[in-house]
Wavefront OBJ file of the C-alpha trace (Angstrom):
o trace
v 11.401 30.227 61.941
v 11.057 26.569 62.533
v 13.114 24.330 60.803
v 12.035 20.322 59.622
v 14.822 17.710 60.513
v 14.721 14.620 60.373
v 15.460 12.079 63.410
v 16.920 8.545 62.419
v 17.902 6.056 64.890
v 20.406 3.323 65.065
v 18.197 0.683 65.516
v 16.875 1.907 61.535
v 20.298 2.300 60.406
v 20.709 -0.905 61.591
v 17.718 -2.481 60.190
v 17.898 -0.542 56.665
v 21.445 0.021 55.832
v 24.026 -2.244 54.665
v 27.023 -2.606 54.617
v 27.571 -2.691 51.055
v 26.633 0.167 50.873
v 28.649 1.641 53.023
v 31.867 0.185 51.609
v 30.512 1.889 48.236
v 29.948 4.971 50.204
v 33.357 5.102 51.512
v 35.500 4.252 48.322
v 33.831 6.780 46.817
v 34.667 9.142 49.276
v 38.350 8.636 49.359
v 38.350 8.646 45.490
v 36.541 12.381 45.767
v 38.490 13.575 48.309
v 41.953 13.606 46.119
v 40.093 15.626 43.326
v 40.643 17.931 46.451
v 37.729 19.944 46.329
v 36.418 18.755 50.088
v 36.839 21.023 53.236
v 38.101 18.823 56.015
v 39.183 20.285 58.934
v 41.366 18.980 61.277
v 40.093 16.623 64.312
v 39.072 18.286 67.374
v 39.759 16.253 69.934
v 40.636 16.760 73.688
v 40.532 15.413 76.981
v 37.444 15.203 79.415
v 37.386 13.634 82.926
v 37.594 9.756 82.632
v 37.595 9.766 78.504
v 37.617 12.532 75.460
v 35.397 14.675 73.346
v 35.495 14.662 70.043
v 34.188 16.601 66.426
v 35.085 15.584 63.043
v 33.670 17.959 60.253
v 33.509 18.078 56.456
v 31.812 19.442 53.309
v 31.581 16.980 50.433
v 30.706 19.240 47.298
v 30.245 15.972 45.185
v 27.502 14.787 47.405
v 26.328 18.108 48.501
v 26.215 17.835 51.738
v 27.912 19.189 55.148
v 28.585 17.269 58.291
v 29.435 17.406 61.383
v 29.988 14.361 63.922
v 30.224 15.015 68.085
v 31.455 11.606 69.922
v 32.366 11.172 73.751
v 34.723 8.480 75.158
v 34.351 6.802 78.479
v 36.276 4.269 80.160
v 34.038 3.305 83.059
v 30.791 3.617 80.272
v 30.424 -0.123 80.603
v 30.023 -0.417 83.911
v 27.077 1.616 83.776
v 25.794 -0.162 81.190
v 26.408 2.055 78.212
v 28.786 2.113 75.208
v 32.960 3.196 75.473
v 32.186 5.416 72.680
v 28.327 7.773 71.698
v 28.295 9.749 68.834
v 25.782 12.080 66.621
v 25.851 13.401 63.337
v 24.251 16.097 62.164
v 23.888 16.830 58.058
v 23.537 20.881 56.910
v 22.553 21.735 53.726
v 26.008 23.382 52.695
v 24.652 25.991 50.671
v 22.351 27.648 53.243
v 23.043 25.990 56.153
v 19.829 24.438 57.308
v 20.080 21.478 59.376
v 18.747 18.336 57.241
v 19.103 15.274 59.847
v 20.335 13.943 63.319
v 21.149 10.130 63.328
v 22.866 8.080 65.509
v 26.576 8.268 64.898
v 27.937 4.868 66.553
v 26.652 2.836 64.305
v 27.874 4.746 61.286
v 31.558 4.682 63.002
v 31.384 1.535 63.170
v 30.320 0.671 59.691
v 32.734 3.485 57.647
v 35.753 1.952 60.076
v 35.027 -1.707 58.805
v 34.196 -0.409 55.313
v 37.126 1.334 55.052
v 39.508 -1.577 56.378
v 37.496 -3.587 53.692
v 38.377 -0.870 50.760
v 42.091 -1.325 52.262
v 41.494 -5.237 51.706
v 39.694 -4.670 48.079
v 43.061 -2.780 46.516
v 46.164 -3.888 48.513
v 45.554 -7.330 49.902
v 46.705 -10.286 47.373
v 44.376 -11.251 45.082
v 44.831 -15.268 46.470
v 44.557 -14.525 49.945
v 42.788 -17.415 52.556
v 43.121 -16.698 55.649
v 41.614 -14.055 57.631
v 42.568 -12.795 60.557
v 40.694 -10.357 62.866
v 42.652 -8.371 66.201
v 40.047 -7.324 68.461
v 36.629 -8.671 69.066
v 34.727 -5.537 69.945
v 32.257 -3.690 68.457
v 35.037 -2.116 65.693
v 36.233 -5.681 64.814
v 32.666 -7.224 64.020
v 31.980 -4.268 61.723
v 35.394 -5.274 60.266
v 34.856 -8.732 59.709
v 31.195 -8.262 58.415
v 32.730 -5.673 55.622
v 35.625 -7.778 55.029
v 34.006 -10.586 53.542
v 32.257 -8.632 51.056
v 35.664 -7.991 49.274
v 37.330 -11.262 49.791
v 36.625 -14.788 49.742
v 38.130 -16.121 52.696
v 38.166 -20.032 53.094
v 39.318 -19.480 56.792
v 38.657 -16.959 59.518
v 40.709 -16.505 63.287
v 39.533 -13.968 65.819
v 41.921 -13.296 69.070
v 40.803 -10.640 71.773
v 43.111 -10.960 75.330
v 39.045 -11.144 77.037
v 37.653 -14.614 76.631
v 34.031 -13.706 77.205
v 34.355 -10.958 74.244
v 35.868 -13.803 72.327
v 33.574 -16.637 73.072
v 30.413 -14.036 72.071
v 32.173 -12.620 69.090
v 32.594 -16.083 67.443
v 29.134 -17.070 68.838
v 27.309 -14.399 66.787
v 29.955 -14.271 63.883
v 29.581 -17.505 63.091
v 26.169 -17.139 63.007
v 26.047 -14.036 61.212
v 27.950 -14.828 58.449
v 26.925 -18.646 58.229
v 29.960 -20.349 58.168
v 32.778 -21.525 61.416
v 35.007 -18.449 62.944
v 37.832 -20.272 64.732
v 38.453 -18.225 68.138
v 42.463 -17.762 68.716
v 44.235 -17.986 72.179
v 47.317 -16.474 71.127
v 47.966 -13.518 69.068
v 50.888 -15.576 67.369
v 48.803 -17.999 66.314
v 46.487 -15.645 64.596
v 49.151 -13.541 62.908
v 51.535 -16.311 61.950
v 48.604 -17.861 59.917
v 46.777 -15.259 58.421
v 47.098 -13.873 54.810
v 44.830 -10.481 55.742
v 44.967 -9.180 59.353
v 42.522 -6.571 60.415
v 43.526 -4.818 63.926
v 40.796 -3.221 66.051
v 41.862 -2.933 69.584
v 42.542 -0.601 71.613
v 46.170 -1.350 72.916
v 48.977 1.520 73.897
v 51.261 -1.811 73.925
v 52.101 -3.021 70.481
v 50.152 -6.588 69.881
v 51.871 -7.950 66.569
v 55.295 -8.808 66.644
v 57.717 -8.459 63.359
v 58.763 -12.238 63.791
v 55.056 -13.524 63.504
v 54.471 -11.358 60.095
v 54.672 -13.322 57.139
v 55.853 -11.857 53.471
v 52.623 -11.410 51.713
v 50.521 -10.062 54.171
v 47.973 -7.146 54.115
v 47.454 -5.301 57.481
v 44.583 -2.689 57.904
v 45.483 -1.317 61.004
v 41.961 0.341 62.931
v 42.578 0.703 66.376
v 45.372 3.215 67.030
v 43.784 6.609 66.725
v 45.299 8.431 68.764
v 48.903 9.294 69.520
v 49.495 6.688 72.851
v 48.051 3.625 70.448
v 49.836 1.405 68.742
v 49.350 -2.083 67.051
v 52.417 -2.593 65.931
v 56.130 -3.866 66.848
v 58.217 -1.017 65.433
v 60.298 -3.129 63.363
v 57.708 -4.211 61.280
v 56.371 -0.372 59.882
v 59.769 -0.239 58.127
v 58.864 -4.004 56.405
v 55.677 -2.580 55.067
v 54.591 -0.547 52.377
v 52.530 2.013 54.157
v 49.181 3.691 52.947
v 47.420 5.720 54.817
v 43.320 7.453 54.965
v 45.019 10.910 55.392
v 48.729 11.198 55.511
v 48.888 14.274 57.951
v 46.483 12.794 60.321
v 48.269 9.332 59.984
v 51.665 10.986 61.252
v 50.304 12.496 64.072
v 47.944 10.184 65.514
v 47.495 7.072 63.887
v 49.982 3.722 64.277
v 52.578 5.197 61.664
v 52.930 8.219 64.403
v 55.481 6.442 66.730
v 57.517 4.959 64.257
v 58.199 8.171 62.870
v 58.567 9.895 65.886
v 61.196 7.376 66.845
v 63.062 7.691 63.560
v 62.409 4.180 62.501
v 60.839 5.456 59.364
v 60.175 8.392 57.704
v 57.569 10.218 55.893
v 59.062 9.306 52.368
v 58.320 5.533 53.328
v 54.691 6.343 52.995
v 53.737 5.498 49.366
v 50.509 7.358 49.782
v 46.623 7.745 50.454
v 44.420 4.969 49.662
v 42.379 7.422 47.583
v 45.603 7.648 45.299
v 45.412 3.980 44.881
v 41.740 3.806 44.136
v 42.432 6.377 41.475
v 45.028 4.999 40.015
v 47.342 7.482 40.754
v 50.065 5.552 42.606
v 50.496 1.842 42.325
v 49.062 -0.072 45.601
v 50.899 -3.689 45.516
v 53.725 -4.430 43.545
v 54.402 -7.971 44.287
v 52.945 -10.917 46.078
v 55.948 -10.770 48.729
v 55.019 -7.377 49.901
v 53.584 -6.478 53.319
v 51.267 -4.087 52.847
v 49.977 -1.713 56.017
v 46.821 0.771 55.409
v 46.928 2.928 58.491
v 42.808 3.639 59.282
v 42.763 7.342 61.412
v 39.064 7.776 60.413
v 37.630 10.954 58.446
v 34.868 13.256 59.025
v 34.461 12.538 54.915
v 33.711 8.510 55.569
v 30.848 10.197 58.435
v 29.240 12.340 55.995
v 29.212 9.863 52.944
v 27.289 7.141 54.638
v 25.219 9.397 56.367
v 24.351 11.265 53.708
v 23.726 8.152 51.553
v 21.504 6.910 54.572
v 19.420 10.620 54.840
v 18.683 9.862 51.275
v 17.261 6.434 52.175
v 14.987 7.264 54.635
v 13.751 10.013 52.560
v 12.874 7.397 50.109
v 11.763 4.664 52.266
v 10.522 6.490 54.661
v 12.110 5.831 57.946
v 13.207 8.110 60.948
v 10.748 10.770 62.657
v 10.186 14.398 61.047
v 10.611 16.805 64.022
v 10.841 21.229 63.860
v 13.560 23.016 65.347
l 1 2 3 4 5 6 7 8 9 10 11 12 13 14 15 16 17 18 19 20 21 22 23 24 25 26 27 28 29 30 31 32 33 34 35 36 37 38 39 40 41 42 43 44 45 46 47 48 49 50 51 52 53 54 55 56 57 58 59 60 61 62 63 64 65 66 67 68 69 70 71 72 73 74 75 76 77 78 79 80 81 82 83 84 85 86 87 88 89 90 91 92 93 94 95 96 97 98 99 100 101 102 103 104 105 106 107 108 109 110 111 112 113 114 115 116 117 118 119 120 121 122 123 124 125 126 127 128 129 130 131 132 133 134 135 136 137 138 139 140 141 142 143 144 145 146 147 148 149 150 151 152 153 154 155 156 157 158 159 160 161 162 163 164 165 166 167 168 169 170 171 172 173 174 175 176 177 178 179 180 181 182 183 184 185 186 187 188 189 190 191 192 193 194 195 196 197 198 199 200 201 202 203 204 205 206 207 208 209 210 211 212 213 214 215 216 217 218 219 220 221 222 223 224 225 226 227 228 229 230 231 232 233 234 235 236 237 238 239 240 241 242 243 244 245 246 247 248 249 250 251 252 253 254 255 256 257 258 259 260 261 262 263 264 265 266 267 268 269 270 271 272 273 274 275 276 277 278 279 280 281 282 283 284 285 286 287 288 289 290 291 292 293 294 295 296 297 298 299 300 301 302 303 304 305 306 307 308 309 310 311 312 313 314 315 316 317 318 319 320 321 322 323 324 325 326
């Protein structure tokens, strides 16, 4: 029996989605998730010649749907011309099964990361915050800074990447983009010393920020170190922070809290909770305006499946991607 399914491409995810809509998308998805009625399994991930592989999962009841994301990592992808990181989701009909969609799953990685450091923004950041600052001028920190200024109103914004042709393009098309100056950094320092918000988004195993730069105050969504060997972060400064987290389980065993813990410089009573919890009300996010607060982004299958599942049902409306049989 042949199956329909239908085929959406980034470059109509691109052209049709927004990224309001994914922040929506992704609140709501860590708000559901604590009513704890989601299946999320753990990660899969392991290790491939030059790079990983890589499937997230989940069923979201609320939005009736069931997902399932396959990436690959390459280091040497660029050098041929193609992306570090390709990925695919897929979207089942949980109740029977049936495959509903393929789409392009880089794009949507890239928007639920940046939406999600945004949501992070939206309910811990101070509510008189300036000064931007974005870590990492990649792919993951343009999504960032594109979602972040939905949430805030930022009267400055610093980019600083250690690649000064990344840097020089980022601000190029930023500033562009968004209409308005993006000041590029040369020093990490600079950026961190200055900023009121600081999203990170690279891809370091050698900790960037220092605890002497880090101002009382400060909000930190912290992207980049999803995996065990990354980290953002001096390890002095997780013990200044008040620490949320996407997933606390995944957070302590692969995300920038991991080491820390590991180490003994803090432990897992120093993290408050799940940003969910804090959308919910459920636990207080900040306290005061002298707290640092840290969100600690891992990434969950359940960010995947609510923005694709909210972009399935916009091409079914609108009419976009190809209809193909299985």
């Amino acid at each position: 029996m042949a199956y329909p399914i239908l085929i959406i491409s980034q470059k109509e995810i691109i052209s049709r989605f927004s990224i309001q809509e994914s922040i929506d998308m992704v609140e709501q998805a860590f708000a559901n998730h604590e009513k704890g009625n989601d299946i999320l399994p753990r990660k899969l991930i392991f290790q491939v010649p030059g790079g990983i592989s890589a499937c997230m999962a989940s069923m979201l009841p609320d939005l009736d749907v069931l997902a399932m994301k396959l990436g690959q990592g390459r280091e040497e992808n660029p050098k041929r011309n193609l992306p570090n990181i390709l990925s695919q989701i897929s979207l089942f009909d949980p109740d029977t099964g049936k495959p509903l969609a393929l789409m392009d799953g880089s794009w949507v990685t890239g928007l639920r990361t940046g939406a999600a450091a945004a949501v992070a923004v939206k309910h811990l950041a101070r509510t008189d915050v300036r000064t931007l600052g974005i870590l990492g001028a990649g792919f993951q920190g343009r999504h960032a800074l594109r979602a972040a200024v939905q949430v805030r109103s930022f009267e400055e914004i610093r980019v600083y990447d250690s690649f000064p042709k990344a840097l020089e393009s980022y601000v190029a098309e930023l500033s562009k983009d968004l209409g308005r100056p993006v000041e590029p950094v040369r020093l990490p320092q600079d950026l961190v010393t200055k900023s009121d918000v600081i999203i990170t988004c690279t891809n370091t195993t050698v900790p960037i920020v220092q605890n002497e730069w880090l101002r009382p105050g400060t909000h930190l969504s912290c992207m980049g170190a999803d995996q065990a060997w990354k980290q953002e972060l001096a390890n002095g400064i997780h013990a200044r922070c008040t620490i949320f987290g996407d997933h606390i389980e995944q957070i302590c065993h692969l995300g920038e809290v991991s080491e820390p813990l590991e180490k003994g410089h803090i432990d897992r009573d120093d993290i408050r909770g799940t940003l969910g919890q804090v959308i919910n009300g459920s636990i207080e996010g900040r306290t005061s305006d002298d707290e640092i607060t840290l969100f600690d982004g891992t990434g969950m299958a359940i960010q995947d499946a609510a923005v694709a599942r909210r972009i399935y049902d916009l091409a079914a409306q609108e009419k976009f991607g190809i209809w193909a049989e299985l």
